[in-house]
SEFI-550208 format. One record per residue: residue number from 1; residue in one letter; x, y, z negated of N, C-alpha, C in turn. Coordinates in nm, 4 decimals. Example, Ala and Ser with C-alpha at 12.3 -4.5 7.8 and 13.67 -1.06 7.14 Angstrom:
REM SEFI-550208
(1 'A' (1.3190 -0.5690 -0.7800) (1.2300 -0.4500 -0.7800) (1.3200 -0.3300 -0.7800))
(2 'S' (1.2850 -0.2250 -0.7080) (1.3670 -0.1060 -0.7140) (1.2900 0.0030 -0.7870))
This chain:
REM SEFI-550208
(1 'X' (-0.9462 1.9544 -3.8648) (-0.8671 1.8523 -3.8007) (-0.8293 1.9007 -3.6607))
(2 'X' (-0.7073 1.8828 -3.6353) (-0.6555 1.9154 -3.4896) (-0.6936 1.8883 -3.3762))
(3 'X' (-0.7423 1.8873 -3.3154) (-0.7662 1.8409 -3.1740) (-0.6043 1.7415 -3.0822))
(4 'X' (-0.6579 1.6443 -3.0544) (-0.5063 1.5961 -2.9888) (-0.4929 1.6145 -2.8427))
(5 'X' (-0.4235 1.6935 -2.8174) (-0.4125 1.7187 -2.6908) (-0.3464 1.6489 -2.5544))
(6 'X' (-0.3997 1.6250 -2.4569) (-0.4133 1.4845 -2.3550) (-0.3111 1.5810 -2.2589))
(7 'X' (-0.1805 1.5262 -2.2401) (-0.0798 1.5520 -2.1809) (-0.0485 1.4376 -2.0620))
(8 'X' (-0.1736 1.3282 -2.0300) (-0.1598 1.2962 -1.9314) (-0.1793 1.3510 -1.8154))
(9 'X' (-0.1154 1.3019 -1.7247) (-0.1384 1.3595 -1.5941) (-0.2290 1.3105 -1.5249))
(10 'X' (-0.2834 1.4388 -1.4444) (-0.4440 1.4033 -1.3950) (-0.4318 1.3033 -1.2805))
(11 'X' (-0.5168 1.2198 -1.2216) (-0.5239 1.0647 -1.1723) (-0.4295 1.1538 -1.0117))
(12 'X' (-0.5019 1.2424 -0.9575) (-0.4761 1.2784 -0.8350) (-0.3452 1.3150 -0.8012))
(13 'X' (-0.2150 1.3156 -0.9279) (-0.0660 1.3246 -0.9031) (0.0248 1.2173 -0.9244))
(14 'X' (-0.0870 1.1348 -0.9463) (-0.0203 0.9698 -0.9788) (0.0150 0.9085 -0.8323))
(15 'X' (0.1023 0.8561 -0.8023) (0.1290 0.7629 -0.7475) (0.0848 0.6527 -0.7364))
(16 'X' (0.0465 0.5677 -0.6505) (-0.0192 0.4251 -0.6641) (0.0699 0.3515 -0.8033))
(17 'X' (0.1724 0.3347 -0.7752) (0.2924 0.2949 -0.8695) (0.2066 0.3198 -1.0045))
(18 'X' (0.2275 0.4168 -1.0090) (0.2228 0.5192 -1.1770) (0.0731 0.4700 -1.1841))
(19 'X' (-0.0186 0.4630 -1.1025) (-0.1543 0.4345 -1.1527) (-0.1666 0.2957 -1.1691))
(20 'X' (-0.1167 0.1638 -1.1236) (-0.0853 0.0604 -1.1513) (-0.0484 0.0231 -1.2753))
(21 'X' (0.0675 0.0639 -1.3315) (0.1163 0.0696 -1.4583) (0.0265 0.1366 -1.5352))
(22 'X' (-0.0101 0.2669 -1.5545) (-0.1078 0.2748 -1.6286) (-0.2458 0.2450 -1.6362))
(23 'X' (-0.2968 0.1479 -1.5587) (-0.3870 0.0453 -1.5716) (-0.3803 -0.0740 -1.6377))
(24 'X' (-0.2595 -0.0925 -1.6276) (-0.1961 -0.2358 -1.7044) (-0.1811 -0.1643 -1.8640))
(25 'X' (-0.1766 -0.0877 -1.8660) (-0.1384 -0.0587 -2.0288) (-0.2787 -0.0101 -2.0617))
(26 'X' (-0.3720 0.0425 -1.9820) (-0.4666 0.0171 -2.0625) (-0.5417 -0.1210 -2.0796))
(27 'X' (-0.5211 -0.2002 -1.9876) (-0.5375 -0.3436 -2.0301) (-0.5000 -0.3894 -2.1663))
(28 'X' (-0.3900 -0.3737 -2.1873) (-0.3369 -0.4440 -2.2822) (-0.3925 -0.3532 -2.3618))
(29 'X' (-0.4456 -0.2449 -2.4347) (-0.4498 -0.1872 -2.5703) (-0.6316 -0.2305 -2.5501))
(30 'X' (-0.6812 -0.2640 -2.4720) (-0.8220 -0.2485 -2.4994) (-0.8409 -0.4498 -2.5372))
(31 'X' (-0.7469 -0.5000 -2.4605) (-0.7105 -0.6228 -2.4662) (-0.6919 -0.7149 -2.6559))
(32 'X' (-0.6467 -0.5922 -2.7209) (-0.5271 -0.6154 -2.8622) (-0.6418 -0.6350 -2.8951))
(33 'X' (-0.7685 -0.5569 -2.9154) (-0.8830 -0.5520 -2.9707) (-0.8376 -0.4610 -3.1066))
(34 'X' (-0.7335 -0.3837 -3.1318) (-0.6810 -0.3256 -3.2474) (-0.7023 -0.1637 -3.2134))
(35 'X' (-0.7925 -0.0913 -3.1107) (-0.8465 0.0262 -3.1130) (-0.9802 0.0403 -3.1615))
(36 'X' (-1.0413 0.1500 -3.1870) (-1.1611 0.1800 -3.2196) (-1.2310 0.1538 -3.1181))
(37 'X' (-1.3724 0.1318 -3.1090) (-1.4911 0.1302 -3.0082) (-1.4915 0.2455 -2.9122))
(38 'X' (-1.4729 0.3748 -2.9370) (-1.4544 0.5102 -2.9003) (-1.3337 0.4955 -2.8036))
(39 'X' (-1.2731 0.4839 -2.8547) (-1.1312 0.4849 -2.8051) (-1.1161 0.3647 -2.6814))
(40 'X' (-1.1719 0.2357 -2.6924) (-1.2325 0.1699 -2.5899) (-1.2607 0.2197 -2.4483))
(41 'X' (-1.3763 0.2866 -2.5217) (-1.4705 0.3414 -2.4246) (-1.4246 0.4236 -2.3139))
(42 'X' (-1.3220 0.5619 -2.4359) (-1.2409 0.5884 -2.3406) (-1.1483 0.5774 -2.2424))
(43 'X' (-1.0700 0.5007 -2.2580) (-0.9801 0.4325 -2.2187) (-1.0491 0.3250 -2.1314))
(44 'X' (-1.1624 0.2848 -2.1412) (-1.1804 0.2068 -1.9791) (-1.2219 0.3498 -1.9111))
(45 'X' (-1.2886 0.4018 -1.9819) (-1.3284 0.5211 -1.8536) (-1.1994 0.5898 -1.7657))
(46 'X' (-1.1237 0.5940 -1.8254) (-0.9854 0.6449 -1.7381) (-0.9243 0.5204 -1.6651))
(47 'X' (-0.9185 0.4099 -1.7320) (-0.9218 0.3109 -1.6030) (-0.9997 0.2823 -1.4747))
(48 'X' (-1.1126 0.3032 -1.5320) (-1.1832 0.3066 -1.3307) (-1.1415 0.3997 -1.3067))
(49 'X' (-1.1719 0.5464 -1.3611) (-1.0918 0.6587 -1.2726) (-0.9721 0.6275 -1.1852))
(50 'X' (-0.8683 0.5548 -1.2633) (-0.7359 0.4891 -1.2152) (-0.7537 0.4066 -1.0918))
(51 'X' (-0.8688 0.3469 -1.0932) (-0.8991 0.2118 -1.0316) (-0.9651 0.3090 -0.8982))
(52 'X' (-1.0071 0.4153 -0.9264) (-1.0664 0.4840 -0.7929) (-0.9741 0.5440 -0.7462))
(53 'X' (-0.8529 0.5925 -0.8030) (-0.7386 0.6813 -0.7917) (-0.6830 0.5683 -0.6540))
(54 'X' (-0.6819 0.4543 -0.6971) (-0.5771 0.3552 -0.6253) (-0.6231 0.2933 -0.5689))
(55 'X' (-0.7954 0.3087 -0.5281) (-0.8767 0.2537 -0.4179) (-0.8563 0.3896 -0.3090))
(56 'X' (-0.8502 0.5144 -0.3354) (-0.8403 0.6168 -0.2469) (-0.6811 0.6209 -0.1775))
(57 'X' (-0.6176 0.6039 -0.2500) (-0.4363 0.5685 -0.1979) (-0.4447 0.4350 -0.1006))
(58 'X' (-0.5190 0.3720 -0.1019) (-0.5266 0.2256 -0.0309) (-0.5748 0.2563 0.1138))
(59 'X' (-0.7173 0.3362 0.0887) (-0.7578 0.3543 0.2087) (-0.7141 0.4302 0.3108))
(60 'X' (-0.6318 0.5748 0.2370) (-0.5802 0.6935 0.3210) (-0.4771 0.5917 0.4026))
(61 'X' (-0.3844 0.5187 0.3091) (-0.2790 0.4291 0.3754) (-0.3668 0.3192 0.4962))
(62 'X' (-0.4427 0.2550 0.4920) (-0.5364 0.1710 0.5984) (-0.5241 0.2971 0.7258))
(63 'X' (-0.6172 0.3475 0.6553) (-0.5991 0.4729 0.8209) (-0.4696 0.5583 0.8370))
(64 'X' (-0.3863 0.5521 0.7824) (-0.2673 0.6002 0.8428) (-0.1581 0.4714 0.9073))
(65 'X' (-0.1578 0.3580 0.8817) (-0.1416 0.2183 0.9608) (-0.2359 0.2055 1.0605))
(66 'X' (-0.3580 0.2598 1.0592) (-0.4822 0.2504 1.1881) (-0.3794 0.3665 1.2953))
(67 'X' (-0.3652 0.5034 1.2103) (-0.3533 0.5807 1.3627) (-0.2410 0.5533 1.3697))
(68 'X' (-0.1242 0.4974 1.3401) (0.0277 0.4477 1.3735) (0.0071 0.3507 1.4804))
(69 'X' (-0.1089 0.2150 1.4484) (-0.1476 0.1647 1.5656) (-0.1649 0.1826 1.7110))
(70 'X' (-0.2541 0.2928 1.6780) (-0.2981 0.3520 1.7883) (-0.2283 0.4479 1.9010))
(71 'X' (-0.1160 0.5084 1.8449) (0.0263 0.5191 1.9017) (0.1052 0.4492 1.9341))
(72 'X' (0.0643 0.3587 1.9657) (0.1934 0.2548 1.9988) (0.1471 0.2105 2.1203))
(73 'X' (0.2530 0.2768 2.2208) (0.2026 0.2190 2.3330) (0.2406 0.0808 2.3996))
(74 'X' (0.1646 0.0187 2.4442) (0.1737 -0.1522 2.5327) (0.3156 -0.1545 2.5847))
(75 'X' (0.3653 -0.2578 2.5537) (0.4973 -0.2716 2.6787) (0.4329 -0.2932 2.8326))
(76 'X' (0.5424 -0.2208 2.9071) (0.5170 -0.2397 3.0575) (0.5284 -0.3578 3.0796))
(77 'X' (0.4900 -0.4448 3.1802) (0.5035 -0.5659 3.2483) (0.5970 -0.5258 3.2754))
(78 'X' (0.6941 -0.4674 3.3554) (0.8299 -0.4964 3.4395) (0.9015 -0.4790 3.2900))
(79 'X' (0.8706 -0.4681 3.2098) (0.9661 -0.5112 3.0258) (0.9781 -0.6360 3.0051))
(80 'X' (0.8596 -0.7044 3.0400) (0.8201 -0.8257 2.9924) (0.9150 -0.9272 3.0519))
(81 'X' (0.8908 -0.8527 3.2059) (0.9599 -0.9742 3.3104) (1.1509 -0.9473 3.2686))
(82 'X' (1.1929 -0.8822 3.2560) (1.3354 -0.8783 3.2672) (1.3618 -0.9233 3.1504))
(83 'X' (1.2753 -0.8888 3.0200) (1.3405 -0.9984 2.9481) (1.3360 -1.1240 2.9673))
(84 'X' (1.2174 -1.1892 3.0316) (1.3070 -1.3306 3.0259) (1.3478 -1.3654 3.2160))
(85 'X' (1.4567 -1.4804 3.1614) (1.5372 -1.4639 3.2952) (1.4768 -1.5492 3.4335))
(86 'X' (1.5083 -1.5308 3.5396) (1.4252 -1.4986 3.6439) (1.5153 -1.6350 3.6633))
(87 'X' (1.4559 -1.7587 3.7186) (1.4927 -1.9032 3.7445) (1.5690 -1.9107 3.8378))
(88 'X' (1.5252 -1.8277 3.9515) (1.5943 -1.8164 4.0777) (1.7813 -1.7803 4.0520))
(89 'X' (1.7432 -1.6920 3.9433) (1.9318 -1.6055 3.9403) (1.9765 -1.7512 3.8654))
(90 'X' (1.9303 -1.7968 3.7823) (1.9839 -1.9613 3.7290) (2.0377 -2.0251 3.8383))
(91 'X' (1.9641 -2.0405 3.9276) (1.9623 -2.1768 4.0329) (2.0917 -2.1259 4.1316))
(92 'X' (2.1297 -1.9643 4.1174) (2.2240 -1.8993 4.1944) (2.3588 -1.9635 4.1131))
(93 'X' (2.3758 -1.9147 4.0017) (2.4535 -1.9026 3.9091) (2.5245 -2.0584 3.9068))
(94 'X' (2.3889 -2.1949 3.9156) (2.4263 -2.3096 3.9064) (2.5117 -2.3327 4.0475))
(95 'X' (2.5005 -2.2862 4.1701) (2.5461 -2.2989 4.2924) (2.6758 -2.2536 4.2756))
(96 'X' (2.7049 -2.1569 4.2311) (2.8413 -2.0794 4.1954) (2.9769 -2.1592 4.1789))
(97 'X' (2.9000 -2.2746 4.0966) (3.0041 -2.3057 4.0172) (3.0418 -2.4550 4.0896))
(98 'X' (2.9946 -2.4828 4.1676) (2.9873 -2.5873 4.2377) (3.0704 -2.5743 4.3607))
């Protein structure tokens, strides 16, 4: 008997995307209850793999939003102040027109 040969792609070239979806499809076939016990077995085992695949994509992304944070520098106070408008140039502006 042949050996069937596993032409999936290994967890670490998946995309969060691609590992999502193929988590969901192994849901559903282990779900049908219409596979063998074996075949079960396997197939959750490549789902946690999946499930660790897309816990490691989660976290690299956490710390790459952490050090993006951390680059971002404070606005200056004299930013703060010119955006909003200074009462005094109002009270000029109202005289103007008078």
């Amino acid at each position: 008997m042949a050996k069937k040969q596993n032409t999936e792609k290994p967890f670490d070239t998946l995309t969060f995307e691609q590992a999502i979806e193929r988590l969901g499809d192994i849901v559903q076939k282990i779900e049908t209850g219409q596979v063998p016990l074996e075949e079960s077995l396997r197939q959750y085992e490549q789902g946690m793999g999946l499930i660790g695949h897309c816990r490691k994509i989660l976290l690299d992304a956490e710390r790459r939003i952490e050090r993006i944070g951390e680059n971002v520098q404070p606005a200056a106070p004299s930013n703060a102040a010119s955006e909003e408008p200074d009462e005094s140039e109002d009270e000029d502006a109202d005289e103007a027109l008078f």
